[in-house]
Backbone as a chain_set.jsonl record, in Angstrom:
{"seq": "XXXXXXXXXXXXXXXXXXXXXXXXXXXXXXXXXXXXXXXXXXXXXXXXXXXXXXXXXXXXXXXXXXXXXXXXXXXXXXXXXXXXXXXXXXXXXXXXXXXXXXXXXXXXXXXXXXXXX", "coords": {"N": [[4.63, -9.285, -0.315], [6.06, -10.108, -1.939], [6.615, -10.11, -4.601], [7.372, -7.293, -5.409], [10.856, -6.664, -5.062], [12.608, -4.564, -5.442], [11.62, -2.3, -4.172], [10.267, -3.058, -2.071], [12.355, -4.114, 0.431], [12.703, -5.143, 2.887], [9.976, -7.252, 4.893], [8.439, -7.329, 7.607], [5.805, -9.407, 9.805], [4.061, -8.155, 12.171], [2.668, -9.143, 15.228], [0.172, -11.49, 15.853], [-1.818, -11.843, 14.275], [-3.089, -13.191, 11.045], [-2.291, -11.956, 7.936], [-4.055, -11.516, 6.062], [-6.141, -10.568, 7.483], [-8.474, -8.372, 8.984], [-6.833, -6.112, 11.317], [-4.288, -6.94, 11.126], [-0.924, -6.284, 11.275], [2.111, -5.059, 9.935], [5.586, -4.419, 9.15], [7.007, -2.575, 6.969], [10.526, -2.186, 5.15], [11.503, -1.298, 7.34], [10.474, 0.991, 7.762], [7.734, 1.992, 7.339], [4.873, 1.692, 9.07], [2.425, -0.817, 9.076], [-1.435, -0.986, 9.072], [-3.969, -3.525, 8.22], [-7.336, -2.427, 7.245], [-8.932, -3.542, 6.248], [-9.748, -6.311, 3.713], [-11.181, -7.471, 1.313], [-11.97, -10.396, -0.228], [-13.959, -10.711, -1.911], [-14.778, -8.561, -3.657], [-12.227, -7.811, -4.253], [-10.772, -5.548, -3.021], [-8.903, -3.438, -0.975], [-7.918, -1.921, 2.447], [-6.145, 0.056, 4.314], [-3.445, 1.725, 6.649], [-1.539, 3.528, 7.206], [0.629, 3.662, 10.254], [2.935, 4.494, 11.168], [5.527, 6.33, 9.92], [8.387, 7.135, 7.382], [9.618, 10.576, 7.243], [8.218, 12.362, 4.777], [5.859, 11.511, 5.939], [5.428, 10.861, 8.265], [4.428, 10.23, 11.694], [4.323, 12.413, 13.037], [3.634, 14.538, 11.014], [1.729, 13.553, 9.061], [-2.097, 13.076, 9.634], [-4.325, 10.35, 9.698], [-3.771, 8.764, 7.345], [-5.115, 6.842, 4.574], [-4.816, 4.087, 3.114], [-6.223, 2.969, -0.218], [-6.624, -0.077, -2.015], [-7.961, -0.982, -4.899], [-8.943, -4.096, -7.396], [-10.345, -3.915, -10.662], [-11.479, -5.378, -13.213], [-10.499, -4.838, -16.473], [-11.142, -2.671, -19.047], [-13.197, -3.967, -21.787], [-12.925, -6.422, -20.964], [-10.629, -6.838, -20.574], [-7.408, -7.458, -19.702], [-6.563, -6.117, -15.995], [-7.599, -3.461, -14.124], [-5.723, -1.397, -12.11], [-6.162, 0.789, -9.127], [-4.931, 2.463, -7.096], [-4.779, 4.259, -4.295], [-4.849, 7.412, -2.338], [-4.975, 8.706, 0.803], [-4.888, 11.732, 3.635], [-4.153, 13.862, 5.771], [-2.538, 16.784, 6.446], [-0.122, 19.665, 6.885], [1.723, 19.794, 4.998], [2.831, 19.637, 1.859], [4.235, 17.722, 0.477], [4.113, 15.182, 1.11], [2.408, 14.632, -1.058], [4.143, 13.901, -3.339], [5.923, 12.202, -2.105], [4.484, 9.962, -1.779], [3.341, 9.46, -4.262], [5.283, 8.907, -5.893], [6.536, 6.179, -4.735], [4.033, 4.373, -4.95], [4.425, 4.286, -7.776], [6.742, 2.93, -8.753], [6.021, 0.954, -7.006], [3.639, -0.014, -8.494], [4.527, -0.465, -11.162], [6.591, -2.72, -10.287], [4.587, -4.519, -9.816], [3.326, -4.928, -12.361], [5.305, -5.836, -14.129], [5.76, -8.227, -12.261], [3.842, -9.281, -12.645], [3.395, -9.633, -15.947], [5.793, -11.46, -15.96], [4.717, -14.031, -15.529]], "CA": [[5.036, -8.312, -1.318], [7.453, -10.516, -2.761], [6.245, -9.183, -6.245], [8.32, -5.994, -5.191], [11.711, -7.072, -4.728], [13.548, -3.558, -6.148], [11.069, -1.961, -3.935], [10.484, -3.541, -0.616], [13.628, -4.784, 0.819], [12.411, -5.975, 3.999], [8.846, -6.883, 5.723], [8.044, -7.857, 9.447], [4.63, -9.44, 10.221], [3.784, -7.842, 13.997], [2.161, -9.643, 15.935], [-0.315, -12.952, 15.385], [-2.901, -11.794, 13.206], [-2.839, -13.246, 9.438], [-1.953, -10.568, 6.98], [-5.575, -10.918, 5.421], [-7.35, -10.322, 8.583], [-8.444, -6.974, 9.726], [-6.411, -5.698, 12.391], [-3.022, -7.369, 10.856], [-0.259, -5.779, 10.886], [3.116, -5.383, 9.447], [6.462, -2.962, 8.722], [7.931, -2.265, 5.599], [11.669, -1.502, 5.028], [11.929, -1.061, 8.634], [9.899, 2.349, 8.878], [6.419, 2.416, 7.346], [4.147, 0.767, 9.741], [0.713, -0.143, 8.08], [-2.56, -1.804, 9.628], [-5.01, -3.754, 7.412], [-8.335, -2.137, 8.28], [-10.188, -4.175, 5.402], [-9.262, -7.284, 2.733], [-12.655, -8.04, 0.72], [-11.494, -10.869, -1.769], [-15.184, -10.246, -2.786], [-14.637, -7.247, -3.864], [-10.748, -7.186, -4.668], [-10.494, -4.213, -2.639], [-8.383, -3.308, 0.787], [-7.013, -0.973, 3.351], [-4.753, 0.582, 5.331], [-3.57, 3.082, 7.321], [0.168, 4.065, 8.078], [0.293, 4.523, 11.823], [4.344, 5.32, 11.401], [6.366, 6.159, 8.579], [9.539, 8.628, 7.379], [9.286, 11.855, 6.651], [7.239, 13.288, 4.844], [4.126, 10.62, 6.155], [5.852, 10.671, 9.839], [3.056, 10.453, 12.715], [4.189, 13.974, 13.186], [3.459, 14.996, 9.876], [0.666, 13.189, 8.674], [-2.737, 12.12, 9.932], [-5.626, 9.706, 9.252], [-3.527, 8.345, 6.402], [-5.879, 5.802, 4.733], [-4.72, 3.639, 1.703], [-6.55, 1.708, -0.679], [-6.343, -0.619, -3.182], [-9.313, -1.281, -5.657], [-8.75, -4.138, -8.235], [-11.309, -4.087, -11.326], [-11.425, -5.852, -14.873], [-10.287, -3.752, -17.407], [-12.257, -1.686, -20.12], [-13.632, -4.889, -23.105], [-12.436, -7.457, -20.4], [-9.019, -7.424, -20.722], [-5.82, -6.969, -18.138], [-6.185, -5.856, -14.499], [-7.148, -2.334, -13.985], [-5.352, -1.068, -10.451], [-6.8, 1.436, -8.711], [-4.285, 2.469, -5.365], [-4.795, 5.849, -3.937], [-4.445, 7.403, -0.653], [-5.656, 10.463, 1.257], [-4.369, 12.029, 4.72], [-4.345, 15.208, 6.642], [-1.172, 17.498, 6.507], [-0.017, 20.961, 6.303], [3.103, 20.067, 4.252], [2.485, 19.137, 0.323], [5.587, 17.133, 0.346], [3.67, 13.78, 1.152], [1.707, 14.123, -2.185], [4.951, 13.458, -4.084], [6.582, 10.984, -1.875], [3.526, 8.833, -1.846], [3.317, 9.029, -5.642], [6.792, 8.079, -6.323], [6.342, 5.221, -4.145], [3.283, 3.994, -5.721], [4.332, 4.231, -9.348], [7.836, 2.26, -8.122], [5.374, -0.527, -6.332], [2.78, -1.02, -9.446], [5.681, -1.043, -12.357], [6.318, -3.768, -10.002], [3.599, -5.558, -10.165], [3.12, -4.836, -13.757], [6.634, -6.669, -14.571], [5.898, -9.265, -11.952], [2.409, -10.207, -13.703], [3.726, -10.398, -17.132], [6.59, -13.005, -16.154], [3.676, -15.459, -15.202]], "C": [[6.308, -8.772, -2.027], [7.851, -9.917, -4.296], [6.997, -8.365, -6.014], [9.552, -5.908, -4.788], [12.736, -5.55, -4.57], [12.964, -2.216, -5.09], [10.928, -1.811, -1.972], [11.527, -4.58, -0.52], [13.121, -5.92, 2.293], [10.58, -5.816, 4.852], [8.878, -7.87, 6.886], [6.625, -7.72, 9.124], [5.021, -8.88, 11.911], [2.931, -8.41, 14.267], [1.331, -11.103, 15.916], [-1.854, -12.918, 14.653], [-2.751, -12.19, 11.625], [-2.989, -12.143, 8.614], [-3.238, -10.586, 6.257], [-6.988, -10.765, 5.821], [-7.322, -8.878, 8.614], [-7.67, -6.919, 10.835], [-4.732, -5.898, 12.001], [-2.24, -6.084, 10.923], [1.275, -6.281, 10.692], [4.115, -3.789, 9.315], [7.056, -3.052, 7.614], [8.78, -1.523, 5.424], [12.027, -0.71, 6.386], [11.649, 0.397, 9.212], [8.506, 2.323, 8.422], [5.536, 0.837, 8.422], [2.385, 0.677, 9.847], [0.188, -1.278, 9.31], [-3.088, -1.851, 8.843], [-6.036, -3.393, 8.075], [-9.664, -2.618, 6.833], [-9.396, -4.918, 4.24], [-10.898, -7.795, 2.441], [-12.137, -8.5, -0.532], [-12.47, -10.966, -2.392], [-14.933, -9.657, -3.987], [-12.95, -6.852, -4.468], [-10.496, -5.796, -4.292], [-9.872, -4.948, -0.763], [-8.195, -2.329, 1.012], [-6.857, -0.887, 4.205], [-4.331, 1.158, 5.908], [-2.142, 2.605, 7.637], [0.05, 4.505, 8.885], [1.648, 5.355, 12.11], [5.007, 5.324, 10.154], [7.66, 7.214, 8.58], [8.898, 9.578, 7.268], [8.816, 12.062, 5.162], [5.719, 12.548, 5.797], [4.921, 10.507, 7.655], [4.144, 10.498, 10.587], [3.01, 11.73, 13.317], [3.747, 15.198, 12.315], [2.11, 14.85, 8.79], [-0.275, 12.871, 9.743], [-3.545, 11.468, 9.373], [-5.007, 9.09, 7.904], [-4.252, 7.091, 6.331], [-5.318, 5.336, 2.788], [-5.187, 2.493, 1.071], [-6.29, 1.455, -2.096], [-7.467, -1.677, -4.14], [-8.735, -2.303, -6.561], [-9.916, -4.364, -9.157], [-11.194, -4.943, -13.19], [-11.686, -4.727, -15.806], [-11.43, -3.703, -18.286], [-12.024, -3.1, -21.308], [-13.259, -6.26, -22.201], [-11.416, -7.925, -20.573], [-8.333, -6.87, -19.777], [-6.861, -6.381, -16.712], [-6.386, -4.253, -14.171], [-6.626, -1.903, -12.094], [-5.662, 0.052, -9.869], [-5.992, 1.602, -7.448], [-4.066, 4.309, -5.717], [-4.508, 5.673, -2.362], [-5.161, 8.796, -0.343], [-4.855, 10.489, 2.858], [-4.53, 13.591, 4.904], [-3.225, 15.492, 6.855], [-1.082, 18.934, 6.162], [1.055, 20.986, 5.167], [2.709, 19.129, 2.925], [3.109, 17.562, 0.108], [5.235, 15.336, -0.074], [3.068, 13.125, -0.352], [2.939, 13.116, -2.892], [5.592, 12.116, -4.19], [5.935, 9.603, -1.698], [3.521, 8.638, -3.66], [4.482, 8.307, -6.275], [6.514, 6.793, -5.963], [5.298, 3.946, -4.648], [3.598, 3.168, -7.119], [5.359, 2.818, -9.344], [6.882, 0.579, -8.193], [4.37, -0.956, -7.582], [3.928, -1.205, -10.315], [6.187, -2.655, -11.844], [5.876, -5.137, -10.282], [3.253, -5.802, -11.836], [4.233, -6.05, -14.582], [5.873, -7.937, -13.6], [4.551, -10.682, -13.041], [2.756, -10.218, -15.26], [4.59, -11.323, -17.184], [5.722, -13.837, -15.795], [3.364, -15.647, -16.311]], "O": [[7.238, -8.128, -2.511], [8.867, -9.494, -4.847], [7.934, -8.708, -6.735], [9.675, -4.98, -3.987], [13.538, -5.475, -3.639], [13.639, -1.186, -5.08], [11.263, -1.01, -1.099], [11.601, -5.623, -1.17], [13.248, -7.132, 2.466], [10.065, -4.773, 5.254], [9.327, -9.016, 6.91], [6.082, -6.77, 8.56], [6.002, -9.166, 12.597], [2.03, -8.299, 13.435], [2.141, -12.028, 15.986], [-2.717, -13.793, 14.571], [-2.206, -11.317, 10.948], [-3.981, -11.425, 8.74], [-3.534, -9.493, 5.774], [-8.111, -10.769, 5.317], [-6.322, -8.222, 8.322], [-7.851, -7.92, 11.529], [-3.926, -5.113, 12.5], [-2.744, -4.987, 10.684], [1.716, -7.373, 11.05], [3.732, -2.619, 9.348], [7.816, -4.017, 7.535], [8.535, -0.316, 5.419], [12.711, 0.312, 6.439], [12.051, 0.949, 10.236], [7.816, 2.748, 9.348], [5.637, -0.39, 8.408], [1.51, 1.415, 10.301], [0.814, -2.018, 10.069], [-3.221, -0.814, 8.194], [-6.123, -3.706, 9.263], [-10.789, -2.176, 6.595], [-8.442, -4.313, 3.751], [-11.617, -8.379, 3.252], [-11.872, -7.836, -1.534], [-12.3, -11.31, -3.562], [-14.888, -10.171, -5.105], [-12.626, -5.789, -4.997], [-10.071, -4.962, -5.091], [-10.069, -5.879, 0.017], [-8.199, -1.5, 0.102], [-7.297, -1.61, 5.098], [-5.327, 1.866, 6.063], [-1.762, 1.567, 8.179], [-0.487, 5.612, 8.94], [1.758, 6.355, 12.818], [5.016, 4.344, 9.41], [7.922, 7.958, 9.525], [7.67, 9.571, 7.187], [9.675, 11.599, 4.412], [4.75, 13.208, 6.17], [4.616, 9.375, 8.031], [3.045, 10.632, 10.049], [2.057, 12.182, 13.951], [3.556, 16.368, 12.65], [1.644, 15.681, 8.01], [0.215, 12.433, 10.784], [-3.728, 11.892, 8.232], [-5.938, 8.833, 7.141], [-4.308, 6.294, 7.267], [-5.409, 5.963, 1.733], [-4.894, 1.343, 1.397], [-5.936, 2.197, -3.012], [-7.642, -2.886, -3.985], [-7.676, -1.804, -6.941], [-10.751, -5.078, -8.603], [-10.532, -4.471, -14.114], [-12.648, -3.968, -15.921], [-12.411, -4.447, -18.3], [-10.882, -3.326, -21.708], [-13.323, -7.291, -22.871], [-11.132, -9.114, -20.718], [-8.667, -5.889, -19.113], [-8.08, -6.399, -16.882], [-5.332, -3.662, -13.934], [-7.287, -2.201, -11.099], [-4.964, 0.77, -10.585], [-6.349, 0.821, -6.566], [-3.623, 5.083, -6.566], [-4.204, 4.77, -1.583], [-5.702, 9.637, -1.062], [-4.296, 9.474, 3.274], [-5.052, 14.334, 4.073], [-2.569, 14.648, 7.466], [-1.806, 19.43, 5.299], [1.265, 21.995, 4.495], [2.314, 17.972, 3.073], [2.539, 16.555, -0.312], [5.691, 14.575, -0.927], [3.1, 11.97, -0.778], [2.815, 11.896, -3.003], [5.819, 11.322, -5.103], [6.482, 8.512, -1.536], [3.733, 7.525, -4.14], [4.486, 7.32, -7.012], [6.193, 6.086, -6.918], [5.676, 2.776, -4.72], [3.272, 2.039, -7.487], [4.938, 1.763, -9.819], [6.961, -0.404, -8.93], [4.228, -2.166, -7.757], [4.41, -2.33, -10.185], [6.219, -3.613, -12.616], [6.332, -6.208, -10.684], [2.959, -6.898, -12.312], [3.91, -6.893, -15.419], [5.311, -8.751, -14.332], [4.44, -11.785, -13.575], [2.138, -11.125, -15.818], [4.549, -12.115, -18.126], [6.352, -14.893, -15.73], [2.611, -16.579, -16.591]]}, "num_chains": 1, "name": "protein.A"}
């Protein structure tokens, strides 16, 4: 996630699985702690699942959080359309927000990183 510099500050691979295997995992910024539970460079699609994170997406707060990331060729065949959603199980709203923020943050990202190429 180097692409995300402003974004993600710090990532840890865990353990000895390659980050584009199933099962991989990794932490980001020293609290969300995701598992790849699918990479199809077929398909340009993955996901994920936060097993730990802050508040609002805690493991006390959220469950079954599952996040993916679709990519497709834009509408006349032009640019990159991105496709990253998420879903989870919660009584508290709160998560919608702080996942969207987060999101928007991480593609602007990518958006900047892919036009300096």
């Amino acid at each position: 996630m180097s692409w995300a510099p402003n974004v993600i500050k710090q990532l840890e691979k865990v353990g000895n699985i390659p980050g584009t295997e199933v099962g991989a995992k990794r932490v980001l910024n020293d609290v969300f702690h995701e598992t790849l539970i699918e990479c199809n460079e077929n398909n340009y699609k993955l996901r994920y699942t936060i097993d730990e994170g802050p508040s609002p997406v805690s493991d006390k707060e959220v469950d079954n959080y599952m996040g993916t990331v679709q990519l497709t060729q834009g509408s006349g065949g032009e640019g990159i359309l991105v496709d990253w959603n998420s879903s989870w199980e919660a009584d508290d709203e709160r998560a919608v927000e702080f996942c969207h923020n987060i999101y928007v943050s991480l593609l602007r990202e990518l958006k900047s990183a892919a036009e300096s190429t």
